[in-house]
FIGU-741764 format. One record per residue: x, y, z of N, C-alpha, C in turn. Coordinates in Angstrom, 1 decimal. Layout:
FIGU-741764
+--------+--------+--------+--------+---------+--------+--------+--------+--------+
|  neast | nnorth |    nup | caeast | canorth |   caup |  ceast | cnorth |    cup |
+--------+--------+--------+--------+---------+--------+--------+--------+--------+
|      X |      Y |      Z |      X |       Y |      Z |      X |      Y |      Z |
...
+--------+--------+--------+--------+---------+--------+--------+--------+--------+
//
This chain:
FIGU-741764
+--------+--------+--------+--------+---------+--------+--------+--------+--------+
|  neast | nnorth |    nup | caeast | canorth |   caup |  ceast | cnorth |    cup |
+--------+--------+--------+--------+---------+--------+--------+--------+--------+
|  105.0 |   76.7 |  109.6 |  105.2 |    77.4 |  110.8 |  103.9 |   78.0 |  111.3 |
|  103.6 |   78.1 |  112.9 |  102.4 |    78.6 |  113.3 |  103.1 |   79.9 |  114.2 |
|  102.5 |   80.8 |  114.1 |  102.8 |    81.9 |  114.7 |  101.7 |   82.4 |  115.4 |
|  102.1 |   82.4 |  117.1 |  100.6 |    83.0 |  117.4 |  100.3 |   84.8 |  118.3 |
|   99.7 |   85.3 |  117.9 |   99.7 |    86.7 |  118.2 |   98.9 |   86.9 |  119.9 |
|   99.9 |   87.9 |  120.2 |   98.8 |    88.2 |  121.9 |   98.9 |   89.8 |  121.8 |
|   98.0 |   90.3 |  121.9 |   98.0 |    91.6 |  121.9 |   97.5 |   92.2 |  123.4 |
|   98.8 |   93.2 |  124.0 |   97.9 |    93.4 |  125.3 |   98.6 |   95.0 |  125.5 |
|   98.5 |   95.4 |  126.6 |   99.1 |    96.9 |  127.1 |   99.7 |   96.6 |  128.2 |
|  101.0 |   97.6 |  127.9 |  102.0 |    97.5 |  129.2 |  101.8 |   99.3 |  130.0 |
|  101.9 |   99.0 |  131.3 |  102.0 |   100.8 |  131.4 |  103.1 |  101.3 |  132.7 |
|  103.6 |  101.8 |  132.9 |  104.6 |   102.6 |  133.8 |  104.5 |  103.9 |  133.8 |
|  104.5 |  104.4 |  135.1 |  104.4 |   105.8 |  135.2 |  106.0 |  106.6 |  135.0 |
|  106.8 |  105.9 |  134.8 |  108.4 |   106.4 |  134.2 |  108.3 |  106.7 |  132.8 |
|  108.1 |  105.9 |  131.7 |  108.0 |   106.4 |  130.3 |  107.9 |  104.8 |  129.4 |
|  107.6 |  105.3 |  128.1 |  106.7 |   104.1 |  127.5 |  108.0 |  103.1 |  127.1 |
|  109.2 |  103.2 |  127.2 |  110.4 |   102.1 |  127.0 |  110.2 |  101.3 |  128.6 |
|  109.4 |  101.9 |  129.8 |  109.3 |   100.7 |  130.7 |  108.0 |  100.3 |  130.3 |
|  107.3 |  100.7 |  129.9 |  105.8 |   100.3 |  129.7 |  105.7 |   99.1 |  128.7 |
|  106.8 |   99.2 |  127.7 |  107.1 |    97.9 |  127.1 |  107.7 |   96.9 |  127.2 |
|  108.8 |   97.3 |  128.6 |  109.4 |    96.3 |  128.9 |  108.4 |   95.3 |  130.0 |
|  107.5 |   96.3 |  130.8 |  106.6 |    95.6 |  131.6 |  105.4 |   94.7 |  130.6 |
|  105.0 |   95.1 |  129.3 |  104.4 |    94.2 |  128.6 |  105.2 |   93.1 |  128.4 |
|  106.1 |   93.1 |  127.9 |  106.7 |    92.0 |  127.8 |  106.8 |   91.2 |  129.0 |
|  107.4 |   91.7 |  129.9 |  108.0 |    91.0 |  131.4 |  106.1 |   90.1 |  131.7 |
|  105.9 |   91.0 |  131.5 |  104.1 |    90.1 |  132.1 |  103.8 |   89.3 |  131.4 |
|  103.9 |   89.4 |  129.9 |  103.2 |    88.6 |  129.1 |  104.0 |   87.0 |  129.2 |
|  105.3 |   87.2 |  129.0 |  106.1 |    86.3 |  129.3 |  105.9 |   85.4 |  130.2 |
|  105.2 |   86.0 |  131.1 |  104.9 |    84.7 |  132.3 |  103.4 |   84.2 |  132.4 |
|  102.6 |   84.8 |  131.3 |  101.1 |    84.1 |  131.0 |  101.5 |   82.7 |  130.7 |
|  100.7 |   81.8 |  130.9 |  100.8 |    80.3 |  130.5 |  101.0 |   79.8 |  129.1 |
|  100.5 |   80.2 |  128.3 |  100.6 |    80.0 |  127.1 |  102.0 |   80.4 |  126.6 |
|  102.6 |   81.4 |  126.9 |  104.0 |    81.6 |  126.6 |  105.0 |   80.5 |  127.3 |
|  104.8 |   79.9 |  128.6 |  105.5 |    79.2 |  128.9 |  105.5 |   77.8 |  128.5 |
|  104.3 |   77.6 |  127.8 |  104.1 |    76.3 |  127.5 |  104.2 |   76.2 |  125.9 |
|  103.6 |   77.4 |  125.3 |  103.9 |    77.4 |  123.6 |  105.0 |   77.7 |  122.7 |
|  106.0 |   78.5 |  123.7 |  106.8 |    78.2 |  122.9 |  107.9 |   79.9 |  123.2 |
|  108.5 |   80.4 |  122.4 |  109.2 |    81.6 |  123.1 |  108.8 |   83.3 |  122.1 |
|  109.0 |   84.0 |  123.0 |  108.7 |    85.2 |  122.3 |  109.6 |   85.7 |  121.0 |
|  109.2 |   85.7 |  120.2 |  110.2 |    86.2 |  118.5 |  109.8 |   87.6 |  118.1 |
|  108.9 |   88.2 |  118.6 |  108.6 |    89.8 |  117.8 |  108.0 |   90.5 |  118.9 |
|  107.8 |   91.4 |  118.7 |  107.0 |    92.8 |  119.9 |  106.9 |   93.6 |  119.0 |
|  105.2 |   94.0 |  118.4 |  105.1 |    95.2 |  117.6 |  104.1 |   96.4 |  118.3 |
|  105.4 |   97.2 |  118.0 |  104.2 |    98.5 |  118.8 |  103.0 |   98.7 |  117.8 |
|  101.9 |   98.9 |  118.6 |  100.7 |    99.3 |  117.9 |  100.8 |  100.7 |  118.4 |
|  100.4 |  101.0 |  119.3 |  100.3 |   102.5 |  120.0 |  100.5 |  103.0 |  121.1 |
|  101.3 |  104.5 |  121.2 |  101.4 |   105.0 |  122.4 |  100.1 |  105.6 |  122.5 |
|  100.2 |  105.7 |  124.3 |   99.3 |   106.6 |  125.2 |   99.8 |  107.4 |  126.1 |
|   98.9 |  108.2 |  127.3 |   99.2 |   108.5 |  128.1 |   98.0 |  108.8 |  128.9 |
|   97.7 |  108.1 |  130.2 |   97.0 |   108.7 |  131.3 |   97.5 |  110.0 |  131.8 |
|   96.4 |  110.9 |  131.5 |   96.5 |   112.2 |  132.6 |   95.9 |  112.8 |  133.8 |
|   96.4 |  112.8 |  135.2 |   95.5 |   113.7 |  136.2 |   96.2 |  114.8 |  136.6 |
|   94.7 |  115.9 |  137.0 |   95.5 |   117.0 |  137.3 |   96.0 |  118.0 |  136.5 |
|   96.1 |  117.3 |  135.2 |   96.9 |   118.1 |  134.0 |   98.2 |  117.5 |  134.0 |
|   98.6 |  116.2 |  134.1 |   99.9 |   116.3 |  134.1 |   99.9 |  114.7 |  133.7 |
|  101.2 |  114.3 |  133.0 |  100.9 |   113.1 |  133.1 |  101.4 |  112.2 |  134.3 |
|  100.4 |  111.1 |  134.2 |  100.3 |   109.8 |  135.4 |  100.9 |  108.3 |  135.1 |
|  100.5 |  108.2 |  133.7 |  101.6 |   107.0 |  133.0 |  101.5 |  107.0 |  131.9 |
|  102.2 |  106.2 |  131.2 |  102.6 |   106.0 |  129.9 |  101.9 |  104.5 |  129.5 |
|  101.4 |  104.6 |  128.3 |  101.2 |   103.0 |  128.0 |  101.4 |  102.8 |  126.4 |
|  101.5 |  101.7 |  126.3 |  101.8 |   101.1 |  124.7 |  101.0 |   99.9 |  124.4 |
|  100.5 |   99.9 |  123.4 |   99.6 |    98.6 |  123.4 |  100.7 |   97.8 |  122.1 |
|  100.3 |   96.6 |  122.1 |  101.5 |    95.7 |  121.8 |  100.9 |   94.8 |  121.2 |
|  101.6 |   94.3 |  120.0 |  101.6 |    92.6 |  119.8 |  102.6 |   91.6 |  120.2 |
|  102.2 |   90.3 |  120.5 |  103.4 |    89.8 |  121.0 |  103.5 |   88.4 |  120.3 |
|  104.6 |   88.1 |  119.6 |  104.5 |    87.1 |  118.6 |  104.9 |   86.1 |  119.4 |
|  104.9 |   84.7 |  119.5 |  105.8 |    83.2 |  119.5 |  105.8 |   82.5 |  118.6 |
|  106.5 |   81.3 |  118.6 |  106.5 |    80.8 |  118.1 |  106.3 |   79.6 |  118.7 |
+--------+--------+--------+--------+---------+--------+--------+--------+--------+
//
């Protein structure tokens, strides 16, 4: 079995459960996912947060994204 890793960042200014769903939702439609095969894992690596002003501005999570 080949399993291939994409690592990227999702971010939403709502909170980091959309910020991983928009990782996902995007990565999903990179080429390689459509042609290699389907998504089987999502591992959080790390939350963030952009701040301006003092306040926060968005949420992000950096991610791996498995297929198969």
């Amino acid at each position: 079995m080949v399993v291939k890793i994409i690592e990227t960042i999702g971010s939403s200014p709502e909170s980091w459960e959309a910020a991983l769903k928009n990782a996902v939702d995007e990565a999903s439609e990179l080429p390689i996912f459509k042609s290699k095969g389907n998504i089987t894992q999502v591992n959080v690596k790390s939350f963030d947060v952009g701040v301006e002003n003092n306040k926060i501005s968005v949420f992000k999570c950096r991610v791996e994204i498995l297929l198969e």
